[in-house]
Structure formats: structure tokens, C-alpha cells
C-alpha positions in Angstrom: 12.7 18.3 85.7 13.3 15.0 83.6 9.3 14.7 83.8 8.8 17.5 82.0 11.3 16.8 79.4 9.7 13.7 78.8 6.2 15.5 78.6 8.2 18.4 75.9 9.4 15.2 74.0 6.2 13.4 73.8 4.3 16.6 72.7 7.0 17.6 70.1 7.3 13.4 68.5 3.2 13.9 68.3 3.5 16.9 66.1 5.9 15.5 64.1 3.7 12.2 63.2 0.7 14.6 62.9 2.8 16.7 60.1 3.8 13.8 58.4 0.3 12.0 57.7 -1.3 15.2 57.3 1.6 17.1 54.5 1.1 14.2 52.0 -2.6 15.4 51.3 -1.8 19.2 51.6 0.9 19.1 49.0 -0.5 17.6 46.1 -3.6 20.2 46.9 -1.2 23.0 46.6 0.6 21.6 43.7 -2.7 20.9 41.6 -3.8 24.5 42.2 -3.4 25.6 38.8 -2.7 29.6 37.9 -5.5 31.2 36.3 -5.2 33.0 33.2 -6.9 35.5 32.3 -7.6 35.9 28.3 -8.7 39.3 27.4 -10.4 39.3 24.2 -10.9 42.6 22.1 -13.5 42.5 19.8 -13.2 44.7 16.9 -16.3 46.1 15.4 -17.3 45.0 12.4 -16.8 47.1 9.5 -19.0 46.8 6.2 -18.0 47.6 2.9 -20.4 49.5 0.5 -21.1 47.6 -2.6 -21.8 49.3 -5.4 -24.6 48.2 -6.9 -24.5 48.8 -11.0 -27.2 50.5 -12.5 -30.3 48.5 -14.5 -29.8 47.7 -18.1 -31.6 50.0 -20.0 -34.1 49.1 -22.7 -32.7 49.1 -26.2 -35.4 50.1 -28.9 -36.0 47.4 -30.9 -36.0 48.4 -35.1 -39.2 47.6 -36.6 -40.0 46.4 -40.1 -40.7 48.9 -42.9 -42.2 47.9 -45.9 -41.7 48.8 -49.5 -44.6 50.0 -51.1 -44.7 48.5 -55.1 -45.7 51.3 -57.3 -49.5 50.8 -58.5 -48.5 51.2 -61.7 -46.0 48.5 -62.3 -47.7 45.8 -64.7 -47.3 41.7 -64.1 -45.1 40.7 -67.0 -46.5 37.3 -68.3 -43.8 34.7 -68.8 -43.3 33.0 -71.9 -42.8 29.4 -72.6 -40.1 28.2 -74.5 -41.1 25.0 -76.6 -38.8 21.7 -75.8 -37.9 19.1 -78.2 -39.1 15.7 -77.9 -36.6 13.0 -78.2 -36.8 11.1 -81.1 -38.3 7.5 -80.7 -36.5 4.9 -81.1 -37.7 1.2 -83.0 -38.2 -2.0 -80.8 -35.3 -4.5 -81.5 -35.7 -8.3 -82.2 -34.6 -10.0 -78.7 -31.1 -11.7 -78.9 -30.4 -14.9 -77.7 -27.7 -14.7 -74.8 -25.4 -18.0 -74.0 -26.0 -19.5 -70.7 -22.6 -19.7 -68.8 -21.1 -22.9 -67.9 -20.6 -24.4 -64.1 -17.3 -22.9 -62.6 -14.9 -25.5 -61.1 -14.6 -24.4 -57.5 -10.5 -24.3 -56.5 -9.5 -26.0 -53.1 -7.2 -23.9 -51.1 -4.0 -25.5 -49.3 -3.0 -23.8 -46.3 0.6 -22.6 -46.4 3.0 -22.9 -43.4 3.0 -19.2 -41.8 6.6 -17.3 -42.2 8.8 -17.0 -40.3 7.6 -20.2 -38.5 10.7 -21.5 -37.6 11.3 -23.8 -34.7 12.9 -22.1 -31.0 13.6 -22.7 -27.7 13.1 -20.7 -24.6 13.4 -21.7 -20.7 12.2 -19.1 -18.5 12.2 -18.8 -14.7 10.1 -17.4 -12.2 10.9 -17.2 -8.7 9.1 -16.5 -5.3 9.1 -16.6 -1.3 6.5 -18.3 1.2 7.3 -14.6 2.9 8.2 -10.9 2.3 9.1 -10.2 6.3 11.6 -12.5 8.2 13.2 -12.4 11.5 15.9 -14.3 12.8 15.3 -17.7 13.3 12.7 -18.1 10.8 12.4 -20.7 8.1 11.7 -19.8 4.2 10.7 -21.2 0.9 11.5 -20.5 -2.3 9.9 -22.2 -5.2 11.5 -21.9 -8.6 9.3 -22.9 -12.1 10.8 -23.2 -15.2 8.8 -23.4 -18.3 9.9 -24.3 -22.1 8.0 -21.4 -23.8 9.2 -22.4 -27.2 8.0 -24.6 -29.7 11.1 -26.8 -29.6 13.1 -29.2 -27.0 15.7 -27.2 -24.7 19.1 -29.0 -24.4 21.0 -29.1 -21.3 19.0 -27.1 -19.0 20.5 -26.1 -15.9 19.0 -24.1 -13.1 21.7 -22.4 -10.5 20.4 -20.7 -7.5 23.1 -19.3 -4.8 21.7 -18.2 -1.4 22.7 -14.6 0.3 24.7 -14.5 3.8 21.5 -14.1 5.8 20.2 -17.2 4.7 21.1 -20.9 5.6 20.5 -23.5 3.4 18.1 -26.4 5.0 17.3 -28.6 1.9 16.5 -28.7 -2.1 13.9 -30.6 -4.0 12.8 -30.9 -7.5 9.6 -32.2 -9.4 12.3 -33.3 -12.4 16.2 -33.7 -12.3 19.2 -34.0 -10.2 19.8 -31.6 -7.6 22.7 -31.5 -5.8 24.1 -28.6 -2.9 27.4 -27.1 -2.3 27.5 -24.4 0.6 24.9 -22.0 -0.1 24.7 -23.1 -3.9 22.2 -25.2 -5.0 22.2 -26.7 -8.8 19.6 -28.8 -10.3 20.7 -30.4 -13.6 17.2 -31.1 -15.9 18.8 -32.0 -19.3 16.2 -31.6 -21.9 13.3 -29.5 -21.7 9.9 -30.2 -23.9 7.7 -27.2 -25.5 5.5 -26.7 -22.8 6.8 -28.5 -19.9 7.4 -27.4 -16.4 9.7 -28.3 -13.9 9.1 -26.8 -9.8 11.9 -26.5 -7.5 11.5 -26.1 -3.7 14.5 -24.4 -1.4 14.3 -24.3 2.1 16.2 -22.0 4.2 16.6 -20.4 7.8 17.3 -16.7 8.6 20.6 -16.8 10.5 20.7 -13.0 10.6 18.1 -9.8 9.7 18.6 -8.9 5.9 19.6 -5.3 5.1 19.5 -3.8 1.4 21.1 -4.2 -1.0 22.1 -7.8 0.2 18.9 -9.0 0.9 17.9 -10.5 -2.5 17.8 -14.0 -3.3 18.4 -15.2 -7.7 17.4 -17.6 -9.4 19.0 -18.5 -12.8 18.1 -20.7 -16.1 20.5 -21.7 -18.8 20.7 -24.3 -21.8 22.7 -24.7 -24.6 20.3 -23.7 -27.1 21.1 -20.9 -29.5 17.5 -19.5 -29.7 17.5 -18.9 -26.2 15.6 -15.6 -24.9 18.1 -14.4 -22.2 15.9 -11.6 -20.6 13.6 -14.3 -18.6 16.4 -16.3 -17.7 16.7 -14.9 -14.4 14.2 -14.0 -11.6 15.0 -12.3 -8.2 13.0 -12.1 -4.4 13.9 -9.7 -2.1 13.1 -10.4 2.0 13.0 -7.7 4.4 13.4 -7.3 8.0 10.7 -7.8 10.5 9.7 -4.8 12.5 10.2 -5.8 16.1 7.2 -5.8 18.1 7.2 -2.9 20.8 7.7 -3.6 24.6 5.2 -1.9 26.8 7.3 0.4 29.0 7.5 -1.2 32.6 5.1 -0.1 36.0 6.7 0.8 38.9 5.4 0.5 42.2 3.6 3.1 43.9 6.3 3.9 46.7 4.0 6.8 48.2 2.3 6.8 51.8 -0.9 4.6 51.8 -4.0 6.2 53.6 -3.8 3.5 56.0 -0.5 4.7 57.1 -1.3 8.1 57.5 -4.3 7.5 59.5 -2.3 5.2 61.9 0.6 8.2 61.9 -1.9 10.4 62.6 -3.6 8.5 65.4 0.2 8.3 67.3 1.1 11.6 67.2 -2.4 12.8 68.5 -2.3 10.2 71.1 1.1 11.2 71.8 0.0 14.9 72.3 -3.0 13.9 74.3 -0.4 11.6 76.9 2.2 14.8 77.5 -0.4 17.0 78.3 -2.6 14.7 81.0 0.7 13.7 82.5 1.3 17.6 82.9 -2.6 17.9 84.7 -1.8 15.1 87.3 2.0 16.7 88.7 
């Protein structure tokens, strides 16, 4: 009895490996089968609309030219001349004797100072960023140019720029002046400004965190002590925006599914398997 159980067991463990490597191809086979649909068209006959067509233009008679016939016995009328006077001739004069005119002493003309020529001072200030985009951790420079765009010297010229929150100061330079820092703040102290001159001013700072608006602008200011100072260029702003972070590539997971190889071996047992419990059955 046992031997038969043992036969029963070994048929019923083949069957099971033999369903298992074969149900991973007929699933996906039954799966992919996909429903057909059937699309029923109705076609519509095609209908035509008459057109009327409008009739020809019809010929309009043209009018044609009548003549007047001039009664024979009309008789030319001869015109008549009416006699002109002749103007009356008049006696040669004796030439006259007409002055030549004397040389005319040219005039040199002075040029006169244009008005309103008065003398005036202006500093301006321009202001811009090595970049528009920054992340954190970056490093940025701003260069500041001021230029005299008067006709006169600028007294005490003094150029003030404060960093935002985002930013951390790293170091200030200038082509002319004293600079000097405090926190954020940086102050450069030029003094007297010629017509025409320039002086560049270099910050460097690191982003310490991402800028949002409306804090994420950066000023520059000018001032002097001159009264004909133009105050609408004395500052210049630069604004920095965030960096768009690069996108990460969603992660590839491992195929966790039955290999070939695996169900060809599966298979291979559970037939072998089937074949064992039913010789051992021919030789009791």
C-alpha cells in the first residue's frame, strides 16, 4: 500500500512542476488576447444641392450718333478785323554813367558760448551678474560701473551695495577707492569723480540658499554731494533666479519573473517525476 502512495505522490508533485513552468507562458497569452471591436460605420448618401445658375446678361443696345444736318441755306458770316493801335515809339536815351561799388569789409564772426551751458555733475551706476540661474552652493559676481556723465568733478562719491539673505559675501574689489565690508554691506568710498571717468567694482558672493521673489534682487547705489545730481540713474538692480533642478531618471527594478531556464528545468522534473510513478507501477 505505502508503494502506491509513493507512486500517487510522485505522479501528483510531477503535475504540479509541469503546471508551474507551463502557466507562466499561458497567462500572459490569455492576458494579451485583446477584445475585438467591432466599428460599424453608416455611410450616409451624399446629398447635392441644386445651384441655381443666374441667367446670361443680356445685350444692352448701344445708342448711336445722330447728326444734325446744317440748313443749306445758312451763309458763312465773314469776320471782321478790328484795327489795333501801335504803341508809340519811344526816343533812344544818352547812356548814363553808373558808380562802380566799393570793396565790402568782410565781418569775422566770434562764436558765443551756447545757453544754458552751465557746468553739472552726474554719477550713474550700472550693475550686473556673471549669472541669471544659481543653485545652492554656487559662487557669483557682480560688477558695478560708475561713470561721471557730467561736464563737471563729482564730490564725495560713495557707492553702497548691501547683499540679500540668499547671498554670502566672499570678497570686494575696486579699480579706484577704498572699499571696506560690514556683514553683507559693502561700501566703497571714491571721493571725487572727473567728467568722464569710470570706476569698476567687483563683488563676489556664494548662494547659501535658492532665491525666491521678491527677495531675490541684489542693489547697487551711487551718491555725492553734488547739487546737480541726476537721481534717477543713481541706482541699478539684478535679479537671480532659481535653478531648475535637473530630473532623476525613475529607478529599474529587477525582473523578478521565472526565467526560461527555470521553467524548462521545472518542466523536465515533473515529467520525469510522472514518467518514475508510472514504471514503478509496471514492474509490481
Amino acid at each position: 500500500m505505502s508503494s502506491v502512495y509513493k507512486r500517487i505522490t510522485m505522479v501528483v508533485l510531477g503535475m504540479l512542476l509541469l503546471s508551474a513552468a507551463l502557466m507562466p507562458n499561458i497567462a500572459p497569452t490569455a492576458q494579451s488576447a485583446p477584445a475585438a471591436v467591432i466599428t460599424a460605420v453608416t455611410s450616409e448618401p451624399v446629398t447635392s444641392t441644386p445651384t441655381d445658375t443666374p441667367p446670361p446678361p443680356t445685350d444692352t443696345p448701344l445708342p448711336t450718333n445722330t447728326s444734325t444736318a446744317v440748313p443749306p441755306d445758312s451763309t458763312p458770316v465773314a469776320p471782321t478785323s478790328t484795327p489795333t493801335a501801335e504803341p508809340p515809339q519811344e526816343e533812344p536815351r544818352e547812356p548814363r554813367n553808373t558808380p562802380t561799388p566799393s570793396a565790402i569789409p568782410s565781418l569775422a564772426l566770434t562764436a558765443s558760448p551756447e545757453a544754458g551751458g552751465s557746468e553739472f555733475a552726474d554719477p550713474a551706476i550700472t550693475k550686473s551678474s556673471s549669472r541669471a540661474e544659481v543653485a545652492v552652493g554656487d559662487q557669483v559676481q557682480f560688477t558695478l560701473t560708475v561713470t561721471n556723465r557730467g561736464n563737471a568733478a563729482a564730490n564725495d562719491v560713495v557707492v553702497t551695495d548691501t547683499l540679500p539673505d540668499f547671498l554670502s559675501l566672499q570678497g570686494a574689489t575696486a579699480s579706484r577707492g577704498e572699499v571696506s565690508t560690514s556683514g553683507a554691506t559693502v561700501t566703497v568710498t571714491i571721493g571725487e569723480l572727473a567728467p568722464g571717468e569710470t570706476v569698476t567694482i567687483e563683488i563676489t558672493a556664494q548662494v547659501v540658499t535658492a532665491p525666491a521673489a521678491p527677495n531675490n534682487t541684489n542693489i547697487g547705489t551711487v551718491t555725492t554731494s553734488s547739487g546737480t545730481d541726476d537721481p534717477s540713474n543713481n541706482t541699478s538692480s539684478v535679479a537671480l533666479n532659481a535653478l531648475a533642478p535637473t530630473p532623476v531618471p525613475p529607478a529599474t527594478l529587477p525582473n523578478t519573473s521565472a526565467t526560461p531556464t527555470t521553467n524548462i528545468a521545472l518542466a523536465l522534473l515533473g515529467i520525469f517525476l510522472i514518467a518514475a510513478g508510472l514504471l514503478s507501477r509496471r514492474r509490481v
